[in-house]
C-alpha positions as a Python dict, from the first residue, in 0.01 Angstrom:
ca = {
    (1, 'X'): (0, 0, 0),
    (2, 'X'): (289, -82, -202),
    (3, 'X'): (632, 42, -219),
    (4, 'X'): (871, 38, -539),
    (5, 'X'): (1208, 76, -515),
    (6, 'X'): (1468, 107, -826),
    (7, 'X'): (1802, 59, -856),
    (8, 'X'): (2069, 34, -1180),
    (9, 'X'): (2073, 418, -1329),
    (10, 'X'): (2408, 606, -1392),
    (11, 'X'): (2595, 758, -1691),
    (12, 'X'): (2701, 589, -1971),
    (13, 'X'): (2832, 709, -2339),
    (14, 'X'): (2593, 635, -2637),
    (15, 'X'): (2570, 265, -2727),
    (16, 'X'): (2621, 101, -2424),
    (17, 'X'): (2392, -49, -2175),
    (18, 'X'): (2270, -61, -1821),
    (19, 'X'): (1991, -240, -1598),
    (20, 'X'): (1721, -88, -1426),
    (21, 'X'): (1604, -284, -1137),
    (22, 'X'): (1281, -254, -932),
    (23, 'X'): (1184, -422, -645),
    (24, 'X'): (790, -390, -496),
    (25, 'X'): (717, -458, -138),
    (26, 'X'): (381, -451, 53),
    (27, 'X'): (59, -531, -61),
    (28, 'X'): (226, -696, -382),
    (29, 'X'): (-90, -864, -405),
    (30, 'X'): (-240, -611, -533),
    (31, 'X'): (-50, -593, -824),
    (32, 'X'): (-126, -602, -1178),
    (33, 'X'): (79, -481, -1469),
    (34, 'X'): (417, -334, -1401),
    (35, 'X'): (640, -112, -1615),
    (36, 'X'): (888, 185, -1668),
    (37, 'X'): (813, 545, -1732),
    (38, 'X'): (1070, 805, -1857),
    (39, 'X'): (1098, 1179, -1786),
    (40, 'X'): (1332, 1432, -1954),
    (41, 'X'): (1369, 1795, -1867),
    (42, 'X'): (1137, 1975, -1993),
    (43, 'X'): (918, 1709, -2076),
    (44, 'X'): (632, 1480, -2008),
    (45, 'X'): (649, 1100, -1828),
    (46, 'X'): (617, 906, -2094),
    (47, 'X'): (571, 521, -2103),
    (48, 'X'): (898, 326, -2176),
    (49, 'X'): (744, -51, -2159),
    (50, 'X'): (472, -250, -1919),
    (51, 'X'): (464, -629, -1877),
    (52, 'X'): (140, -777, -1732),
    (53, 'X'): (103, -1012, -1462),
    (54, 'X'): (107, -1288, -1703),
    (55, 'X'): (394, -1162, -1917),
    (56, 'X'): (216, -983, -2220),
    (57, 'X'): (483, -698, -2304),
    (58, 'X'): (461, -354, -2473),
    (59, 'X'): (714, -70, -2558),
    (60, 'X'): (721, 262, -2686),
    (61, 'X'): (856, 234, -3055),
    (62, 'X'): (1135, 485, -3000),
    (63, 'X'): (1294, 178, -2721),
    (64, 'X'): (1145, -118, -2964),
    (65, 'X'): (1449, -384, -3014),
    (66, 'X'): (1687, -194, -2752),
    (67, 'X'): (1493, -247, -2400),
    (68, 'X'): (1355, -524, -2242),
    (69, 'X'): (1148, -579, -1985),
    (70, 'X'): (1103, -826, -1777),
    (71, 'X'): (936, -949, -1462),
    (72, 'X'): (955, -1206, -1156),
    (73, 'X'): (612, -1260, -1005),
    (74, 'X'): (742, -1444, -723),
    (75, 'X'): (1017, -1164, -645),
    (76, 'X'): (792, -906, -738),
    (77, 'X'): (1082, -764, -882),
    (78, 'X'): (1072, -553, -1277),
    (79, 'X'): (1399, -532, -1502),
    (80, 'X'): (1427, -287, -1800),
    (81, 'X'): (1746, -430, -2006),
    (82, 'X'): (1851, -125, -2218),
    (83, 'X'): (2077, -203, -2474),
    (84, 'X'): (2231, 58, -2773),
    (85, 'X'): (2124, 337, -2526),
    (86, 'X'): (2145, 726, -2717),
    (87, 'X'): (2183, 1013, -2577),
    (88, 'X'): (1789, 1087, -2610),
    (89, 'X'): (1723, 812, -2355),
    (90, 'X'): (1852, 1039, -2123),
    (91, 'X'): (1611, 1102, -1850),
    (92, 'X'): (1454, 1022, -1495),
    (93, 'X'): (1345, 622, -1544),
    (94, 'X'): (1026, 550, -1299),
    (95, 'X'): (886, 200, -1175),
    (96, 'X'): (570, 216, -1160),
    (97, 'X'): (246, -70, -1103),
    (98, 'X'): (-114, -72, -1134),
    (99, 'X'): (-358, -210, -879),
    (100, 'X'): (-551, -480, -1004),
    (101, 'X'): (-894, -451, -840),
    (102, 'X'): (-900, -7, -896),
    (103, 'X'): (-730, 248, -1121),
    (104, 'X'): (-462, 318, -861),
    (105, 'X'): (-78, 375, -961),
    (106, 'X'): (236, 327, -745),
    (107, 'X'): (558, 479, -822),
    (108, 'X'): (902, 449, -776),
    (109, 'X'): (1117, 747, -639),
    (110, 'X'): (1312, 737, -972),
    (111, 'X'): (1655, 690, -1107),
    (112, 'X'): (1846, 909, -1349),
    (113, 'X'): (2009, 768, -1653),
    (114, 'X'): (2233, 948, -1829),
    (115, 'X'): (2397, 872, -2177),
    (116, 'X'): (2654, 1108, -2327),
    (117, 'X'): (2779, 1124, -2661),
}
């Protein structure tokens, strides 16, 4: 098993930025790609941005040149960097990571961001 942890939400007005942190424990050895969902009220998760074991990175186009994700394999520790942030990034930001070996999905507890106008 694997456990995900995040850290780094909270409010902040439209165009600033904030850090999501999470940090995987366990069988981290099982890991392969890691990433950040998003969920607003009312709405679906939706995929924010997942970097691979080896670094390859993609992001939803509505975050494309304002988050960044990163990754330290030997922390097994994920960053979203989310810069310019508007108030329709508001939402419930999820770790998440995918086994390597079987299509099995861990997931953080979330953390709420929050951007006001």
């Amino acid at each position: 098993q694997v456990q995900l942890v995040e850290s780094g939400g909270g409010l902040v007005q439209a165009g600033g930025s904030l850090r999501l942190s999470c940090a995987a424990s366990g069988s981290t050895f099982r890991i392969n790609a890691m990433g950040w969902y998003r969920q607003a009220p009312g709405k679906l998760r939706d995929v924010v941005a997942t970097i691979s074991r080896g670094g390859s990175t993609n992001y939803a186009d509505s975050v494309k040149g304002r988050f960044t994700i990163s990754r330290d394999n030997a922390k097994n520790t994920v960053d979203l960097q989310m810069f310019n942030l508007k108030p329709e990034d508001t939402a419930v930001y999820y770790c998440y990571a995918a086994e390597q070996l079987r299509p099995y999905d861990y997931w953080g507890q979330g953390t709420q961001v929050t951007v006001t106008v």
